[in-house]
RONULO-72346 format. One record per atom (N, C-alpha, C): residue number from 1; atom name; z, y, x. Coordinates in nm, 2 decimals, always signed. Example, Ala and Ser with C-alpha at 12.3 -4.5 7.8 and 13.67 -1.06 7.14 Angstrom:
<rs>
- n  atom  z  y  x
- 1  N  +0.78  -0.57  +1.32 .
- 1  CA  +0.78  -0.45  +1.23 .
- 1  C  +0.78  -0.33  +1.32 .
- 2  N  +0.71  -0.22  +1.28 .
- 2  CA  +0.71  -0.11  +1.37 .
- 2  C  +0.79  +0.00  +1.29 .
</rs>
This chain:
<rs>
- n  atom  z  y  x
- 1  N  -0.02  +3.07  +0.69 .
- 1  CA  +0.00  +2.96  +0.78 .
- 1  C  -0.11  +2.96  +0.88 .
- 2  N  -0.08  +3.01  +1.00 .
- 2  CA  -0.20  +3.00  +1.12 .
- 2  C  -0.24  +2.87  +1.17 .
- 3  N  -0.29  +2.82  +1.28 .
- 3  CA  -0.32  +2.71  +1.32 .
- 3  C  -0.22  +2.64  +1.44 .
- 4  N  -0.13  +2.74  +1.48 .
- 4  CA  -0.02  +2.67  +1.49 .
- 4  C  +0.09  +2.62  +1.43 .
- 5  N  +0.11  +2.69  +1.31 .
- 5  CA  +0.23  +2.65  +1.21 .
- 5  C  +0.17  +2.52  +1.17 .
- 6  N  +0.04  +2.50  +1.18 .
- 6  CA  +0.00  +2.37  +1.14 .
- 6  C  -0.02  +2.26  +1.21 .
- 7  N  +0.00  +2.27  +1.32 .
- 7  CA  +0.04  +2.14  +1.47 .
- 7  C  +0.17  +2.20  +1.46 .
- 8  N  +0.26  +2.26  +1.41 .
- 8  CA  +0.39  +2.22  +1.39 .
- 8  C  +0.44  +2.14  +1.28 .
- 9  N  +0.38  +2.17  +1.18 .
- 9  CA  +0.36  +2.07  +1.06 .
- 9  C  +0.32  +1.94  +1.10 .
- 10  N  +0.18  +1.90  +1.16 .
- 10  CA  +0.16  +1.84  +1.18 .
- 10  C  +0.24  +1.73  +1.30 .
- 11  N  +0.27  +1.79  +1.35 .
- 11  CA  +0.37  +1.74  +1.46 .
- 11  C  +0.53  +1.66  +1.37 .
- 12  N  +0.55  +1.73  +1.30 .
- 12  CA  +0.66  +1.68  +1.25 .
- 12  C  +0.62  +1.57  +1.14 .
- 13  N  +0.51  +1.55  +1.06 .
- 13  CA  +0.47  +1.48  +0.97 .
- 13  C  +0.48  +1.36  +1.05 .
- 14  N  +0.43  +1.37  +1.13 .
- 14  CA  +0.43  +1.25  +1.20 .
- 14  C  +0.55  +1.22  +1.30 .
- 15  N  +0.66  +1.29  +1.34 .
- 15  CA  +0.80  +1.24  +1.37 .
- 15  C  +0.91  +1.33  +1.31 .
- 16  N  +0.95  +1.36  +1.19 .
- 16  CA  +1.02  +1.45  +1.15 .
- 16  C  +1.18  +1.44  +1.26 .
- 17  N  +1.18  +1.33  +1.33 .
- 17  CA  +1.26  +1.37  +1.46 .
- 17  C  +1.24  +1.42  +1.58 .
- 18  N  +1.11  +1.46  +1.58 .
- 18  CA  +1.09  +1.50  +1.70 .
- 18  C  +1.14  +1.63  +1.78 .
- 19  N  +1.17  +1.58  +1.90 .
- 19  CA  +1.26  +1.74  +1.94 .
- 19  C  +1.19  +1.87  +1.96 .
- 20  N  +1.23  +1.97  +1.92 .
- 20  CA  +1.20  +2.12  +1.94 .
- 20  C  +1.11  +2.09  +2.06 .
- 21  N  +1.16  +2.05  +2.20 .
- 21  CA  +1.08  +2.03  +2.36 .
- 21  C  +0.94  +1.98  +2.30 .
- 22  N  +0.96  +1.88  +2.25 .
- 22  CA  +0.83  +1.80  +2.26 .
- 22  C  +0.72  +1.90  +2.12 .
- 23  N  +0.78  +1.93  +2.05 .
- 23  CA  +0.69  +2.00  +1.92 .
- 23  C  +0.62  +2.15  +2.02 .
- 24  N  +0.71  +2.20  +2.11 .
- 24  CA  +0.65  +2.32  +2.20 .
- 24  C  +0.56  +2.31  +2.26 .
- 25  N  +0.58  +2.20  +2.36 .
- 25  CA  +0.46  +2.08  +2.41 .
- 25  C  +0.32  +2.09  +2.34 .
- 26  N  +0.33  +2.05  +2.23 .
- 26  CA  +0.21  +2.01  +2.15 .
- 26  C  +0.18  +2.16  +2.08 .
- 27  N  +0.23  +2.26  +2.03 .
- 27  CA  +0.19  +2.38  +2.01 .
- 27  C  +0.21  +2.50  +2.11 .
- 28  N  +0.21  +2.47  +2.24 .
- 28  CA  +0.21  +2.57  +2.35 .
- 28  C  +0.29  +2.69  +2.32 .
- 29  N  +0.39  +2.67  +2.27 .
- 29  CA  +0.48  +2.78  +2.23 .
- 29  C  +0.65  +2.75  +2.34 .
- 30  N  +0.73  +2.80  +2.32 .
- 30  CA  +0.90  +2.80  +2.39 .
- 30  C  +0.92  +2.73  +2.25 .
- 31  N  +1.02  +2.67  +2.28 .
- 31  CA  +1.15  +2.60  +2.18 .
- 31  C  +1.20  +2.69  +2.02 .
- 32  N  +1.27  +2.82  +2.14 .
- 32  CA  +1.27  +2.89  +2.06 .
- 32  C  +1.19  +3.00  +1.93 .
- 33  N  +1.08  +2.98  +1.98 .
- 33  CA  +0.92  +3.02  +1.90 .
- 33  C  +0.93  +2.91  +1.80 .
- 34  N  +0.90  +2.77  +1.81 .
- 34  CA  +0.90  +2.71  +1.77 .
- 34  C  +1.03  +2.66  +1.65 .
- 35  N  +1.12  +2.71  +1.70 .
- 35  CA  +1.23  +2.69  +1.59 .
- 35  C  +1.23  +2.79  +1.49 .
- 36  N  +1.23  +2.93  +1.54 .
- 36  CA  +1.21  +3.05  +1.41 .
- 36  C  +1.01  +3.03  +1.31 .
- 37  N  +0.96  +2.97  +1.34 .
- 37  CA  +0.85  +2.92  +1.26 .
- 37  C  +0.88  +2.79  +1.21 .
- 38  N  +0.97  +2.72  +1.22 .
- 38  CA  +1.02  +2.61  +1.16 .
- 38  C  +1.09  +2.64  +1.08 .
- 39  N  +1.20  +2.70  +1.08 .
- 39  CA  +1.29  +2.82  +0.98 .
- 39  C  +1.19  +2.87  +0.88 .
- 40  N  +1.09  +2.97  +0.92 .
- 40  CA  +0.98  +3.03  +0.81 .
- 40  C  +0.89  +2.97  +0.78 .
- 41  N  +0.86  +2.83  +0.77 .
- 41  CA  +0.83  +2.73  +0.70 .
- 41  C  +0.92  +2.66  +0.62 .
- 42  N  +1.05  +2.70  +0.65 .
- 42  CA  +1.13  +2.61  +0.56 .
- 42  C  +1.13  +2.70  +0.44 .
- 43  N  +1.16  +2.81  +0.49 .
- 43  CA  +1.25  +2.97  +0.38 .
- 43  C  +1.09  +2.98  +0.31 .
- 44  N  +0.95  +2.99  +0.33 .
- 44  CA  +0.85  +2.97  +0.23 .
- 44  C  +0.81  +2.84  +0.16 .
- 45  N  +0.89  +2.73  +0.22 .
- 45  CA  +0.90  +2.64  +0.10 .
- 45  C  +0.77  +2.55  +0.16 .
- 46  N  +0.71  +2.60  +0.29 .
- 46  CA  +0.64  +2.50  +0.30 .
- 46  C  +0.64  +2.36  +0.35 .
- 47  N  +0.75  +2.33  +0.45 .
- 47  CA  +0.81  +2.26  +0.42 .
- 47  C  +0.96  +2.21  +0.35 .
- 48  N  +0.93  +2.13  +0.28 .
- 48  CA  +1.01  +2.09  +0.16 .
- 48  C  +1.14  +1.97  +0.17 .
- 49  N  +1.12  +1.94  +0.31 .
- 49  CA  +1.24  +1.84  +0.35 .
- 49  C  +1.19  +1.75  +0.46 .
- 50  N  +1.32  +1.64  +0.51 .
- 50  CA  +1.23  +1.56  +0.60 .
- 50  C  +1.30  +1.44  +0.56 .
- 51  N  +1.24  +1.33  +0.56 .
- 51  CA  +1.27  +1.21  +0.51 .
- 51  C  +1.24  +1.11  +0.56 .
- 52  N  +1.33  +0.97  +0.55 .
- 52  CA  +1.30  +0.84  +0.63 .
- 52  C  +1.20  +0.77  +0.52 .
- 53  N  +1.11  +0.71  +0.61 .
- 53  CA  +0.99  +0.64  +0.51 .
- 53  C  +1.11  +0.45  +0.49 .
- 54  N  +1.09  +0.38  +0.39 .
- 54  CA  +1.15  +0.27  +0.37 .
- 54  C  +1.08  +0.16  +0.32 .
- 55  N  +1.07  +0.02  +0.34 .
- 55  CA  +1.01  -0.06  +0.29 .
- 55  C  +1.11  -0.07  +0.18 .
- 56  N  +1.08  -0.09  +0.07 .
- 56  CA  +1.13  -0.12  -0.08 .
- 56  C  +1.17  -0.27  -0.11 .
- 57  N  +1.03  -0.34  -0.07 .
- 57  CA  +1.07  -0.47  -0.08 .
- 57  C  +1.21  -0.54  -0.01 .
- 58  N  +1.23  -0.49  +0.14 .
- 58  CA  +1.32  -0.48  +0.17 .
- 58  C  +1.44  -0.45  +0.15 .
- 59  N  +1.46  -0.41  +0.01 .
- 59  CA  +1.62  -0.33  -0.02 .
- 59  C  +1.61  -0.40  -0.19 .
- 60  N  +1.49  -0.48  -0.15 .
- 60  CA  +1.52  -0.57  -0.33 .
- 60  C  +1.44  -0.53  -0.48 .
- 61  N  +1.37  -0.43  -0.41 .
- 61  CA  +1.27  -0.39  -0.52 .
- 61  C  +1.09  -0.42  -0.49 .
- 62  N  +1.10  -0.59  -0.57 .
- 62  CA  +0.96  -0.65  -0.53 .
- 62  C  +0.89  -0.60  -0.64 .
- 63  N  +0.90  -0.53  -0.73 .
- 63  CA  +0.80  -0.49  -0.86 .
- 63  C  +0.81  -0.35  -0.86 .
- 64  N  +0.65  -0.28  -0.76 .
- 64  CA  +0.64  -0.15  -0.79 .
- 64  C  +0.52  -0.13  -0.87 .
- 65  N  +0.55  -0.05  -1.01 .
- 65  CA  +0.46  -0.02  -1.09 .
- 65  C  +0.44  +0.09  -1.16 .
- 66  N  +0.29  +0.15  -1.23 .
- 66  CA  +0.27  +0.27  -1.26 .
- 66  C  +0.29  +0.27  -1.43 .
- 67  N  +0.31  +0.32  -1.49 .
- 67  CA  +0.41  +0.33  -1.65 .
- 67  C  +0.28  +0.45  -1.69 .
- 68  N  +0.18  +0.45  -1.74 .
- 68  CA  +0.13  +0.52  -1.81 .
- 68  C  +0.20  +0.56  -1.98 .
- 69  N  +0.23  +0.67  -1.99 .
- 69  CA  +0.31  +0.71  -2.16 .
- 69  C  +0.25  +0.87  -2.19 .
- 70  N  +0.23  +0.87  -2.35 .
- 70  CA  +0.19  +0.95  -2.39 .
- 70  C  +0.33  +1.04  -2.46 .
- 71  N  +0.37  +1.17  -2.43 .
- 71  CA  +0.46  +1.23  -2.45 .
- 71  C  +0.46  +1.36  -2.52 .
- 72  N  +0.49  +1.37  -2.68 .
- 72  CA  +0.47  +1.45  -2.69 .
- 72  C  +0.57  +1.61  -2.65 .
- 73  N  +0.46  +1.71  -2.68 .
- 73  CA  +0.53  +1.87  -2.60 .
- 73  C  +0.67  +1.87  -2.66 .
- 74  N  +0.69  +1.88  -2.77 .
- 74  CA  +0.87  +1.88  -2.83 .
- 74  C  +0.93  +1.77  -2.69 .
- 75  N  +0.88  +1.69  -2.67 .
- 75  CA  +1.00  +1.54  -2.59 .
- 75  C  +1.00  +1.57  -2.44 .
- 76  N  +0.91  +1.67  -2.38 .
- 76  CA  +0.93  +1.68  -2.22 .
- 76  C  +1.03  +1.70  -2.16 .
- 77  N  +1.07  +1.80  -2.22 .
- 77  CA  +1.24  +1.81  -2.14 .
- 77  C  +1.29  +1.74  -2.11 .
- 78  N  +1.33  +1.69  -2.26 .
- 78  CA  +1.41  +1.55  -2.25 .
- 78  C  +1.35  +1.43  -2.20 .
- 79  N  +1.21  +1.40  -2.21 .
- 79  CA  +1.18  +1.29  -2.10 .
- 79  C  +1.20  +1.30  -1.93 .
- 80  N  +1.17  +1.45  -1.87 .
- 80  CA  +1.21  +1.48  -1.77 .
- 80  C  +1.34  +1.49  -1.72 .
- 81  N  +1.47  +1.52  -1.80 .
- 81  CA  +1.58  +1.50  -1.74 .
- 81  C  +1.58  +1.27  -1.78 .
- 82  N  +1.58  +1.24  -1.86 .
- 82  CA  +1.54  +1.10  -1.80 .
- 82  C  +1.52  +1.07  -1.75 .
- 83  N  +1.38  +1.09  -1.68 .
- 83  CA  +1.33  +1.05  -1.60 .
- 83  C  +1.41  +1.10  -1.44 .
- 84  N  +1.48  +1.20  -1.40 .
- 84  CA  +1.50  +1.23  -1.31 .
- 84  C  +1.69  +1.16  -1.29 .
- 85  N  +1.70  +1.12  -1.39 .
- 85  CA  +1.87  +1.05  -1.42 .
- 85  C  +1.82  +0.91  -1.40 .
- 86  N  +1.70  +0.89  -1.38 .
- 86  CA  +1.67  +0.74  -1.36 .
- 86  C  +1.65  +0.70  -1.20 .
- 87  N  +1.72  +0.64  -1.12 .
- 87  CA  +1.68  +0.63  -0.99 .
- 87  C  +1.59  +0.53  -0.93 .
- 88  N  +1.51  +0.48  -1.01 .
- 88  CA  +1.41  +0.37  -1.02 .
- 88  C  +1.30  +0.40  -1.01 .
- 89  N  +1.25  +0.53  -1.09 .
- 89  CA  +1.17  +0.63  -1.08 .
- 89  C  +1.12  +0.71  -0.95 .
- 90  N  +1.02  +0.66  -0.90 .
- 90  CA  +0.99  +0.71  -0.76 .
- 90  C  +0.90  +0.83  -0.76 .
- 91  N  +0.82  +0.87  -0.90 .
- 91  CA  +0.74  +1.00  -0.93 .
- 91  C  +0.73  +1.01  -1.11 .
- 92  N  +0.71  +1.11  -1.15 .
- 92  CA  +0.68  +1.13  -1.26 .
- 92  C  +0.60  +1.28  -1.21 .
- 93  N  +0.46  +1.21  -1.29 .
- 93  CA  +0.34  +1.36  -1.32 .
- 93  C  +0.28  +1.35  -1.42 .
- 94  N  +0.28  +1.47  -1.46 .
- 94  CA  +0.23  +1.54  -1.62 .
- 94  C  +0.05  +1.52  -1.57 .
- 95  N  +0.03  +1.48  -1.65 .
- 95  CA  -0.18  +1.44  -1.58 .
- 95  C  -0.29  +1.44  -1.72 .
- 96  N  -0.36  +1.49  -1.71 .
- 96  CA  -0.51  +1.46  -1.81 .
- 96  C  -0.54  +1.32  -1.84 .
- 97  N  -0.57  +1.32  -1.95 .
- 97  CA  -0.66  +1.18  -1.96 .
- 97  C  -0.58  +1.13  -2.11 .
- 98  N  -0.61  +1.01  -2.15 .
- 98  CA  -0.58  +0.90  -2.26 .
- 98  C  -0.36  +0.96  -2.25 .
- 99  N  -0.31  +0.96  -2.14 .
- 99  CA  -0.20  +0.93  -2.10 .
- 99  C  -0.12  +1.08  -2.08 .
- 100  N  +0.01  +1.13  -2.12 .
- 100  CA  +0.01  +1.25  -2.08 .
- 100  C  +0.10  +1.26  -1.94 .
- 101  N  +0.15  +1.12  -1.92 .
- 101  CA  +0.28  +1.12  -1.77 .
- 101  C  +0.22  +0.99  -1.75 .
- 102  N  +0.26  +1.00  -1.60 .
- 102  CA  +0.18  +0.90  -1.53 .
- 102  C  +0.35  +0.87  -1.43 .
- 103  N  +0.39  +0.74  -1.45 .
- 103  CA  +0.54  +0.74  -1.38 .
- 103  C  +0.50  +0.63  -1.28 .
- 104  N  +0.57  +0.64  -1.14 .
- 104  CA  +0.56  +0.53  -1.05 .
- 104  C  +0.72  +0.46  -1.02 .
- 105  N  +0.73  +0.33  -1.03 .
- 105  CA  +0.84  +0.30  -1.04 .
- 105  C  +0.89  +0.16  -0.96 .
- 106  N  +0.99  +0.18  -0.95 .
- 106  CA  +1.04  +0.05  -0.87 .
- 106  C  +1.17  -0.06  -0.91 .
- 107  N  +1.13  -0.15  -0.91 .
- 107  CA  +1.26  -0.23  -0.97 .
- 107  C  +1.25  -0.41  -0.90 .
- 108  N  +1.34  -0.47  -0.91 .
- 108  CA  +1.38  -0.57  -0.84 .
- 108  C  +1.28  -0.70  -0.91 .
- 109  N  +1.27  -0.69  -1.05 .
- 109  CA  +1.26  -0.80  -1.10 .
- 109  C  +1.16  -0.73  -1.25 .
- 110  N  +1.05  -0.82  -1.24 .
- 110  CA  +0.95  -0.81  -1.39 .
- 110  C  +1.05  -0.77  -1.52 .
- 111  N  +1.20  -0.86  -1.51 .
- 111  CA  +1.25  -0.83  -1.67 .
- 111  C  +1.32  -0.67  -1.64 .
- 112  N  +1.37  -0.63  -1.56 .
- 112  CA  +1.41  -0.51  -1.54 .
- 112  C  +1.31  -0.36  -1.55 .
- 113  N  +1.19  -0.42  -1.52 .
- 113  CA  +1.11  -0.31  -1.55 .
- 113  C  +1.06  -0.34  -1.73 .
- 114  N  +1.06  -0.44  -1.77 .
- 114  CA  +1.05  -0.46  -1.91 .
- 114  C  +1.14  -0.39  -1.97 .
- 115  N  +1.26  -0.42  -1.91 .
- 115  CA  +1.34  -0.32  -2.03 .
- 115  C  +1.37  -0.17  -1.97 .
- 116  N  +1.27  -0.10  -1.88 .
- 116  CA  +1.31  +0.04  -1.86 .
- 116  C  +1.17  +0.06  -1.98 .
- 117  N  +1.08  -0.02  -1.99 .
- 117  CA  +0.91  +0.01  -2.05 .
- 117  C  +0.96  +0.04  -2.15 .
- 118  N  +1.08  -0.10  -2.24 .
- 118  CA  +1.15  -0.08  -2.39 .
- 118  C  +1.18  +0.07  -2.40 .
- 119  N  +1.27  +0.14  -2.29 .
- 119  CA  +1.36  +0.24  -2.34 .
- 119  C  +1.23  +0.33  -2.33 .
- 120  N  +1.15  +0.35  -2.27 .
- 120  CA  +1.04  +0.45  -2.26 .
- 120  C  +0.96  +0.45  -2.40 .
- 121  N  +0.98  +0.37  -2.46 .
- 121  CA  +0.92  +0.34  -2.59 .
- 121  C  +0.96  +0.47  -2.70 .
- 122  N  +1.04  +0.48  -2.67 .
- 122  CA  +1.09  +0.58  -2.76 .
- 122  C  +1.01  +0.72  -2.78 .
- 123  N  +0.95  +0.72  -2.66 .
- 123  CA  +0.85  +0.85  -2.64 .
- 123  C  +0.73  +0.81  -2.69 .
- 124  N  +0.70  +0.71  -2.72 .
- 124  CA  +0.57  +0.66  -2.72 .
- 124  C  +0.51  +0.52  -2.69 .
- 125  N  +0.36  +0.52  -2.70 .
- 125  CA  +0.30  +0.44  -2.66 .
- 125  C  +0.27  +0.40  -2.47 .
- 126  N  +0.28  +0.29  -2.46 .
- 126  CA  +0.28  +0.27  -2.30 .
- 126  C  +0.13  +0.19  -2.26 .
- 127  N  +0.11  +0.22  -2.11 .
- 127  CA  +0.05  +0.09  -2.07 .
- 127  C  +0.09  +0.14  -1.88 .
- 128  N  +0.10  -0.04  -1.85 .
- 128  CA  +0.17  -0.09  -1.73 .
- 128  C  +0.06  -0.11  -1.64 .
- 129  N  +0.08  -0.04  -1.50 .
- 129  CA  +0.00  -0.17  -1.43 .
- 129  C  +0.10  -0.22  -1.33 .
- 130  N  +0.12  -0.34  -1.28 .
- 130  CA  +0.17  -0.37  -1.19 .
- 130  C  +0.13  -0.39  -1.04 .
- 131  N  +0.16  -0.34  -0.94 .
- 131  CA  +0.08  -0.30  -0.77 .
- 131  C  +0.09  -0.47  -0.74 .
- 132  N  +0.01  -0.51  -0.71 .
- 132  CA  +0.00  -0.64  -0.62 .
- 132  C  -0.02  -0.58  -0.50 .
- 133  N  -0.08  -0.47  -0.43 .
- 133  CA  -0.10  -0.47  -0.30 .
- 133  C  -0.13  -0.36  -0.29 .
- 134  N  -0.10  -0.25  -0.17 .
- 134  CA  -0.08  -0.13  -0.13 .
- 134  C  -0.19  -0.10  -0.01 .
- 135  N  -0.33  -0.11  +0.00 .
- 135  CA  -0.40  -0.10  +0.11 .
- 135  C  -0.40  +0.03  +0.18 .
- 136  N  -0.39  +0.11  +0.09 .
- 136  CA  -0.38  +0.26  +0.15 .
- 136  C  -0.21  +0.34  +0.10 .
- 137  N  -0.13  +0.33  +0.16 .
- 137  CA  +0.00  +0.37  +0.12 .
- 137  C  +0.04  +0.55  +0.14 .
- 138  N  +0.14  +0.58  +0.09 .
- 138  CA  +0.15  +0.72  +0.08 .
- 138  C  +0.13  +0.80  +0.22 .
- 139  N  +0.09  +0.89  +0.23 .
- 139  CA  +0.05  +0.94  +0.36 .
- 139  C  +0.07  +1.08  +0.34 .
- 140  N  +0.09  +1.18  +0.45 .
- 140  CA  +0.13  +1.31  +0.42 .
- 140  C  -0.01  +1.42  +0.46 .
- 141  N  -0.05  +1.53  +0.38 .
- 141  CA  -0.13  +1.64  +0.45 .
- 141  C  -0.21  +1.66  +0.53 .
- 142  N  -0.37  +1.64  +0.56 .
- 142  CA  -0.37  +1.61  +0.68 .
- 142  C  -0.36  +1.81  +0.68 .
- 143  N  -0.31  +1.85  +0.76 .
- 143  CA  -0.30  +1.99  +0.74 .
- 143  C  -0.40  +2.06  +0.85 .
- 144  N  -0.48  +1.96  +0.90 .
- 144  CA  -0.57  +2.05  +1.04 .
- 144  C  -0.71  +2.01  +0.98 .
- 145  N  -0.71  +1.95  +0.91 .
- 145  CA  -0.84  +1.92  +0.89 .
- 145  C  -0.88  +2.07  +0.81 .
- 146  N  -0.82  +2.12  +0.74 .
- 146  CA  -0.89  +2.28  +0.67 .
- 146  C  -0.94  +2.34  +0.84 .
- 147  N  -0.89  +2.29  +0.94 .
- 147  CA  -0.95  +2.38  +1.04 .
- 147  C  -1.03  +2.34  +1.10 .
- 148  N  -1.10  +2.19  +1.09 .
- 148  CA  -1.17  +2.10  +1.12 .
- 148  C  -1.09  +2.01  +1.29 .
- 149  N  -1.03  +2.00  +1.29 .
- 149  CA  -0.97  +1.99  +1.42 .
- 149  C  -0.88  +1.82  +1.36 .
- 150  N  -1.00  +1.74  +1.33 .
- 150  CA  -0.96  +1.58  +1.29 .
- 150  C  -0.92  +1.52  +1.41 .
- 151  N  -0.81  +1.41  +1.43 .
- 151  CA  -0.77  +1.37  +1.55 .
- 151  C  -0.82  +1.19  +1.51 .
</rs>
């Protein structure tokens, strides 16, 4: 990835609508340059999709929380297809420490997330935290900074 494929990236992180015109604009390239390195970003996987960002609270899910569980190696599988059959479930990562998955999750209502904690039980021991407040929220790559080029 050169330092253009990366103000293409970058360009799109920040409007994954943005038109071909305007991404050329900002990487001094034609449209069509810019579309076949958009293509060979996609086909190496480096970028991975494009997605609308959503307020949660907005759609009824005021309780987002992190589900710390210890899982053992026989139960991964099967906690992984769970976990991904569960649409509540906003991440699941395999992580070091006290904990061996670390889940982020979202649900409407404290008793609803009690009883996903219940059914998680079955893998194990748990501990909850619940988010009161998001000061720094998810953010993508800064992908220019390896080049030093901070905006």
């Amino acid at each position: 990835m050169d330092d253009i494929d990366k103000k293409i990236v970058k360009e799109l992180q920040n409007n994954a609508r943005a038109s071909l015109k305007n991404i050329a604009e900002t990487a001094y390239l034609s449209s069509p340059a810019v579309s076949a390195r958009i293509e060979k970003l996609e086909r190496e996987k480096i970028i991975t999709g494009y997605h609308a960002a959503v307020d949660s609270r907005k759609l009824g899910y005021h309780i987002t929380a992190f589900v710390s569980l210890d899982v053992s190696s026989a139960d991964k599988i099967r906690f992984y297809e769970d976990m991904e059959s569960i649409p509540n479930v906003l991440e699941c990562n395999c992580v070091t420490g006290e904990y061996s998955m670390l889940v982020k999750v979202a649900f409407p209502s404290t008793m609803e997330l009690d009883l996903f904690i219940g059914q998680l039980q079955k893998y194990g021991k748990t501990s909850t935290q619940i988010v009161f407040s998001t000061p720094v929220g998810p953010r993508d790559m800064d992908v220019m900074a390896e080049i030093g080029e901070k905006e």
